[in-house]
N, C-alpha and C positions, 0 to 999 in steps of 0.2 A: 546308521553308521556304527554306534554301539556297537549291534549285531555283526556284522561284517569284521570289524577289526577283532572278536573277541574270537569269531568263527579261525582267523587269520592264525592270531597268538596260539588258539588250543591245537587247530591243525596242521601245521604249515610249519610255524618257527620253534612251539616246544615239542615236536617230535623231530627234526633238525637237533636242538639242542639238546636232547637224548642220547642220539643216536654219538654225538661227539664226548658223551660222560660230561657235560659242561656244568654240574649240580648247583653254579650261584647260578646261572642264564637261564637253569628251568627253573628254580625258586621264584627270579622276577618275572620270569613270560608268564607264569602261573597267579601271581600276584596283580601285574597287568592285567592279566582277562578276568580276573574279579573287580576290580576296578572302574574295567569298560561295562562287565554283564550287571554288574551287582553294586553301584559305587554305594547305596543307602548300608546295604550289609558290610560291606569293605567300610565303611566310614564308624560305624559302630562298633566295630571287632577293636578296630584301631584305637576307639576312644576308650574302652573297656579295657584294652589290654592296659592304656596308660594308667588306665586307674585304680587296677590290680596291681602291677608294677610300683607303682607309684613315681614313674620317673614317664620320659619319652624315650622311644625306641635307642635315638642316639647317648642317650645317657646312663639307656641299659647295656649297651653297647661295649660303653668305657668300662663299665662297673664289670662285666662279663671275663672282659680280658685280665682285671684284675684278680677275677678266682682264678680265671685258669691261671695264672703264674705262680695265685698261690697252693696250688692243688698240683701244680710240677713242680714247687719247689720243696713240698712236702714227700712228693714221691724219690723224688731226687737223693733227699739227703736219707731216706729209707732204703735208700741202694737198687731202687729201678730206675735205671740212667735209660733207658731206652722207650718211656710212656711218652706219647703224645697225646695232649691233652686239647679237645675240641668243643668249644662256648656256640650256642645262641638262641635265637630269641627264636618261640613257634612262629612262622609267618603269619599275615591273614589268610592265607588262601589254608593251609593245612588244618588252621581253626575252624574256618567255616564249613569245610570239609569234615573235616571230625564231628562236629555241632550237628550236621545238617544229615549226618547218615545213617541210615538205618542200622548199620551193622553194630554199634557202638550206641544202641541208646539209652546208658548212664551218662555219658555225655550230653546234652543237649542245651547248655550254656557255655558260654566260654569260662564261667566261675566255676564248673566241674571238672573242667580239665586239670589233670596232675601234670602236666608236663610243659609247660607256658616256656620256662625257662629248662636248658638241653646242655649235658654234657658230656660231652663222648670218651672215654679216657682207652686210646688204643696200646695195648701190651703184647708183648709175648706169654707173660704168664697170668690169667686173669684171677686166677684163685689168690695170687701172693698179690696184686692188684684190690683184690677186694679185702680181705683183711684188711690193709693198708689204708683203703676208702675208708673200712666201717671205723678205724682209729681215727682218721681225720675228719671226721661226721662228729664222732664221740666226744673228741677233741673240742671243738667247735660249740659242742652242746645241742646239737642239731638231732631230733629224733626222728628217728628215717624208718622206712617199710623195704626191704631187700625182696626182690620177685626173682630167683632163678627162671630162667624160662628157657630150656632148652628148643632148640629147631634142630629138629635129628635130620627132618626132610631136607635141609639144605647143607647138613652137614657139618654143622658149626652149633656152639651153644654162649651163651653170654647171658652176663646178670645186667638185674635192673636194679636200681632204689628209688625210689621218690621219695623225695622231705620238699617241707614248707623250711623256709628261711628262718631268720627270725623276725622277719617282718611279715610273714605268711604267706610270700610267695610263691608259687608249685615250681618242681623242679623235677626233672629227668637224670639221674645218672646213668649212662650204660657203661659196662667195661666190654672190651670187646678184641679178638687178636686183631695183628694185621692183615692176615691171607681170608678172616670173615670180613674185614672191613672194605675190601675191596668189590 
């Protein structure tokens, strides 16, 4: 039955919910069929994130939305009235994925990964965007690693940073415009 429903989830309903842009409905179908295929490794990611984290999902959750307002309202009164700023947590399934793949392997615990915790900060202008991050990072006292990484192949380019918190939690910045984020 395992089988069957997880064969269901990865064939059926998350390319269905692809096909409709639907990005929380393939997060959970994807996290579902870890669940059904994998629940020993789904149940471990979950407890290791908790314990990286140091909170539960829902408590990362609250804490999440409270950067992002304070990471708009820093941008804000720095005169970019038009950032969108986007929080969350890596799933289990992207973890275990990431952990489990060959293509990636500096990665092969969940405790290696930089990116647990994810921030999207969408702009028009990303360079006056980044500045702006690295003052609010500075600000903070937060010692960060900036990755320019351009994708010419698709046409668009965007920065990354990763920092640890100050509780040593990993963390993803991306800046990114609107017309790459689409």
């Amino acid at each position: 039955l395992q089988t069957v429903r997880y064969q269901e989830l990865m064939h059926i309903a998350l390319p269905l919910a692809r096909r409709l842009y639907a990005k929380d409905i393939v997060r959970d179908l994807k996290n579902e069929a870890l669940r059904f295929y994998r629940p020993k490794e789904f149940s471990l990611i979950e407890k290791e994130k908790e314990k990286i984290l140091g909170k539960t999902e829902e408590a990362m959750v609250e804490e999440l939305e409270f950067l992002k307002s304070e990471i708009l309202s820093f941008l804000k009164k720095k005169g970019m009235t038009d950032a969108i700023v986007e929080t969350k947590n890596k799933d289990n399934f992207a973890i275990w994925e990431k952990i489990t793949s060959e293509r990636r392997p500096e990665y092969d615990t969940i405790g290696s990964l930089r990116d647990i915790l994810q921030m999207r900060i969408i702009v028009e202008d990303i360079s006056k965007a980044s500045v702006l991050t690295d003052s609010w990072l500075y600000e903070k006292g937060v010692p960060f690693e900036m990755k320019y990484t351009p994708k010419v192949e698709k046409g668009f380019e965007r920065i990354k940073f990763n920092f640890l918190d100050e509780k040593g939690r990993p963390y993803e910045l991306v800046i990114i415009t609107p017309q790459d984020f689409i």
